[in-house]
N, C-alpha and C positions, 0 to 999 in steps of 0.2 A: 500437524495432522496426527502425528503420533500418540495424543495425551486425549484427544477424541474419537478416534477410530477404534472398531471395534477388537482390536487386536491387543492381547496382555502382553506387556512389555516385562523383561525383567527388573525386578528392584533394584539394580543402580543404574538402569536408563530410566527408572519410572523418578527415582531419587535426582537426578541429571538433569531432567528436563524443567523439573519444577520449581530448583535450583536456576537454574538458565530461564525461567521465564518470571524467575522474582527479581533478576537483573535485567532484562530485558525490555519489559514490561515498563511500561510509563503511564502511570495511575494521576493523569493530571485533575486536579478541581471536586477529586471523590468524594471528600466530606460533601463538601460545596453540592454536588449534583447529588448528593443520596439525600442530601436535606430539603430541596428541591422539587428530588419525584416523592415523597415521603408526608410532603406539604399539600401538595397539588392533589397526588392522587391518591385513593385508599384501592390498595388492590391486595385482595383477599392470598393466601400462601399457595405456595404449590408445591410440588413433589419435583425434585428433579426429571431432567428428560431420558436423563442415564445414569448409572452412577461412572461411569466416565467423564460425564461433563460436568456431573458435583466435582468431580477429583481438580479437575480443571477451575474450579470456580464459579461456574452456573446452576447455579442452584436455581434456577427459577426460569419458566417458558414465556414470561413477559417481554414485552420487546424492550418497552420502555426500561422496565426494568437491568437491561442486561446491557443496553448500547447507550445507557444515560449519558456517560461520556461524550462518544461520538454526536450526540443529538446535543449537548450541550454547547462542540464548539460549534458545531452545524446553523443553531441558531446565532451565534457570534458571527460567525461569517456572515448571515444574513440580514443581521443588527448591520455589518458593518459595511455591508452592500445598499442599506436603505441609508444609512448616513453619506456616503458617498450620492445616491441620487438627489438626497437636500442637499448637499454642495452646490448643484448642475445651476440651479435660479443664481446664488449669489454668485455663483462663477463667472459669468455675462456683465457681473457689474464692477469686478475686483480680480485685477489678475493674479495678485496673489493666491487668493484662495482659488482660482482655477489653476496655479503653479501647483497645489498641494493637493488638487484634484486630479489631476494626470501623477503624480507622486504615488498618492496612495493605489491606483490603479496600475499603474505599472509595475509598484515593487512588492505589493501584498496581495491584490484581488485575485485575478485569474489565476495567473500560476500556481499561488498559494490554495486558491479552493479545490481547484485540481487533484491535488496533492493530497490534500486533506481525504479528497474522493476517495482516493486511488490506496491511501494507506489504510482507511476502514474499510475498504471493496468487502475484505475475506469477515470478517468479521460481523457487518452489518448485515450480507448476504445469512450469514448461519444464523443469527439471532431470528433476524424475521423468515427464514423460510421453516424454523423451529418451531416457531408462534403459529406458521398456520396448518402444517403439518401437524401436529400435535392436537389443533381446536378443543382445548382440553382450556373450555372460555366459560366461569361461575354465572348464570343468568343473574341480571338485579342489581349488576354493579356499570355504572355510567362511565367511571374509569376505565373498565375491558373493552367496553365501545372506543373510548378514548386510546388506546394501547390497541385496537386491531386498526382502527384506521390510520395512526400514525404509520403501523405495520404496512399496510397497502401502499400508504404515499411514498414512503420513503425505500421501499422493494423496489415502486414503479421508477420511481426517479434512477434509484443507484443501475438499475437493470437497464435503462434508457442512453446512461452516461458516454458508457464506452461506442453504441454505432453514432450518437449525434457528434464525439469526436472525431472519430471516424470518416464521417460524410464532411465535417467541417476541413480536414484534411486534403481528403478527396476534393473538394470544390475548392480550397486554397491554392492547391496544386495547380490543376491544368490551370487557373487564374496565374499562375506565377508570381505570386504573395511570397509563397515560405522560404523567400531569402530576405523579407525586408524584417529589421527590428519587430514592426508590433507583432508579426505571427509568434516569434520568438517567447515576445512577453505574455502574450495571453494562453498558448497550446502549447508553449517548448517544453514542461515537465513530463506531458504527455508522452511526448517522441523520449525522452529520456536518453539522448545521447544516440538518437536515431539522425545518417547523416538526413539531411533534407533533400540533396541530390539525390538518393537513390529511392524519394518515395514512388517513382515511375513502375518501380518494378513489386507485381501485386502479393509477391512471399513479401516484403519488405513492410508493405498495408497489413497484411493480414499478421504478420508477426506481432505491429502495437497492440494487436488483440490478443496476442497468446497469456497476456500476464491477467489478463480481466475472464478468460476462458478458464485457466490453473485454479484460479479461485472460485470461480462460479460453478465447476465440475467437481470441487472441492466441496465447498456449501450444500449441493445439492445430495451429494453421495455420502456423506456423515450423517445427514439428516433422513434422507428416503429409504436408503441403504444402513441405516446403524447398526443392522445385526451381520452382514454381508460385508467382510474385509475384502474377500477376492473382488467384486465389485468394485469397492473403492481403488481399490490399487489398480486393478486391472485403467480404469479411467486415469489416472494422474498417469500409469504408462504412456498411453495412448496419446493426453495432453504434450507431455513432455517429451514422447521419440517427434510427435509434429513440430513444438518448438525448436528441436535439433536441426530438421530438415529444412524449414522455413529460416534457419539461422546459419545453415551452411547454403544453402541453394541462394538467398540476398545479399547476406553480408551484410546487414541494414547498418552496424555501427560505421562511426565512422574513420577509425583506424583499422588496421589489422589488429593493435596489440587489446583492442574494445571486442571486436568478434572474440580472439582467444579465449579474453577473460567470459564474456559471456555464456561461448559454449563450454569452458570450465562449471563454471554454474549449473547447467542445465545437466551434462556427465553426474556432477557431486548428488545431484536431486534423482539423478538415474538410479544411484549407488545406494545410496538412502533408504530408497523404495524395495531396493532386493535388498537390505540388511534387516528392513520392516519385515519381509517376507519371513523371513530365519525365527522371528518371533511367534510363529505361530508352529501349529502341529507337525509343520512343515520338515520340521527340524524337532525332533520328538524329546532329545535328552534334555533336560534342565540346567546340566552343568554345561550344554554345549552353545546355549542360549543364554546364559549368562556371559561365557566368555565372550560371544559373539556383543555383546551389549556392551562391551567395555571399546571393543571395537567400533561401535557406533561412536562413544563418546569420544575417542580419539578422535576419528574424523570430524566431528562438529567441530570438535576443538582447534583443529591446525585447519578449519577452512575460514574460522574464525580471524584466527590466526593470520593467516591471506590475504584477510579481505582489512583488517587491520594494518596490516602494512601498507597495502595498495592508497588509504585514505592518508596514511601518516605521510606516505612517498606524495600522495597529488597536495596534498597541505602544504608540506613545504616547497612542493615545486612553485605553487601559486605566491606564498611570503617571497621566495626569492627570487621571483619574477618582479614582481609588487618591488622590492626593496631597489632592483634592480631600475628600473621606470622611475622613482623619487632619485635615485641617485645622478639617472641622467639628465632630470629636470633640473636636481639644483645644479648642477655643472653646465647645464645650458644657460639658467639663467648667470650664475658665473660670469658665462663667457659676456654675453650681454651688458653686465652692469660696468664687466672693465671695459668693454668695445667702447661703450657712453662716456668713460672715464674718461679713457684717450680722446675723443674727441673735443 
């Protein structure tokens, strides 16, 4: 939010971020998809939307243009969703390949498309609410029809995602489904470490919405709002103190030590947001807003730091669990092969 908002940052958090988002940042298939939309469509230049989101890398109010990525693995997934329905006829006459049809559907479709959703939400939301916001569309050109309607579809879809999950929930529930495996396999990424026992209680429902709200309050207010920082902020406050309260008043994870860390998360995004504040006239000296910006970057850095440990800590808990289990397999079968011996 910081590197598109309309708030000046100082130069070594402007320096910091862009740094951190050249590491961050996963540019899969770019050749690949700039060669692609480059092929298919001629779409005449544009001017940026800001010179904040030039600085960031958008240089251009196309949709296609900016989320070719995301539209790229979008149609894989859907490639790889209609290969999966040709399976279904040869399934009926060959169990194998109806073994390899429940395979792929269990260990890559749903979950995985999910996921795909849910990590372009923030992203796909700004491109195309930018496109139509802006209507800044060359008459004469068959492509900008092509690029606004892609824009409509794939708004309406992402904008649609989060309640038909939602309801899907809600109805799995009082069904008493979301303890058996397939609810797991198909909507478990959704819940993300939501226990399932506590979906009864409706902060617990309405919290799986608070990460799909963050970003859609997010998209909407850099875009409609881009000359209005207090606006923006003032909203991600508002998102984020309801995320607190919906995440103390549930408890929707499903340990205590998953609540901690979570409302750790949502504190840090508190923190953030009044360090953002300091960047503005708010805080008038320039030497005072520099130092403050060093400060920023500490904190990304040891929350980084945190959450690096936390994955390093559950990786190896998982290897030495794992190792653990093969150890007692071969010692069972062990015991076995000598029981047989002896007899």
């Amino acid at each position: 939010m910081s590197r598109l908002s309309s708030v000046i940052t100082p130069g070594n958090v402007d320096s910091f971020t862009t740094f951190f988002q050249k590491i961050a940042s996963v540019e899969l298939f770019q050749d690949l998809t700039q060669l692609i939309v480059d092929e298919m469509l001629l779409l005449p230049e544009q001017d940026p939307f800001s010179a904040r989101f030039m600085n960031a890398g958008i240089n251009s109010k196309f949709f296609v243009v900016n989320a070719q990525q995301q539209l790229f693995l979008l149609a894989v997934f859907i490639a790889f969703g209609l290969f999966v329905a040709f399976l279904w006829p040869c399934a009926k006459c060959c169990q194998k390949v109806e073994k390899l049809r429940q395979i792929l559907i269990k260990k890559l479709f749903w979950n995985s498309y999910i996921r795909l959703v849910m990590e372009s939400f923030a992203d796909v939301l700004i491109f195309a609410v930018m496109n139509l916001y802006a209507k800044d569309w060359p008459k004469g050109f068959s492509s900008v029809t092509v690029d606004i309607v892609a824009t409509c579809v794939v708004l309406a879809t992402y904008a649609l995602l989060p309640s038909v999950l939602f309801l899907i929930i809600w109805k799995k529930y009082h069904r008493h489904v979301v303890q058996k495996p397939t609810f797991e396999e198909r909507v478990g990424s959704f819940l993300a470490g939501t226990s399932h026992a506590k979906l009864a209680k409706p902060s617990v429902l309405l919290y799986t919405l608070v990460f799909f709200a963050r970003r859609l309050a997010m998209a909407l207010t850099l875009i409609m709002w881009h000359n209005f920082f207090w606006g923006q902020i003032a909203v991600q406050f508002g998102v984020v103190t309801f995320g607190i309260i919906l995440l103390q008043l549930g408890q929707p994870m499903e340990t205590s030590f998953a609540n901690s860390r979570e409302t750790f998360n949502e504190y840090f995004n508190l923190h953030i947001l009044y360090l953002l504040m300091t960047f503005t006239p708010f805080v008038p000296e320039p030497e005072t807003r520099h130092s403050l910006g060093f400060v920023y970057i500490i904190e990304v850095c040891l929350f980084v730091a945190i959450h690096l440990t936390f994955i390093t800590w559950s990786a190896g808990s998982n290897l030495r669990m794992s190792l653990r289990r093969c150890c007692a397999r071969r010692r069972a079968r062990a015991i076995i092969r000598a029981r047989q011996a002896k007899a």
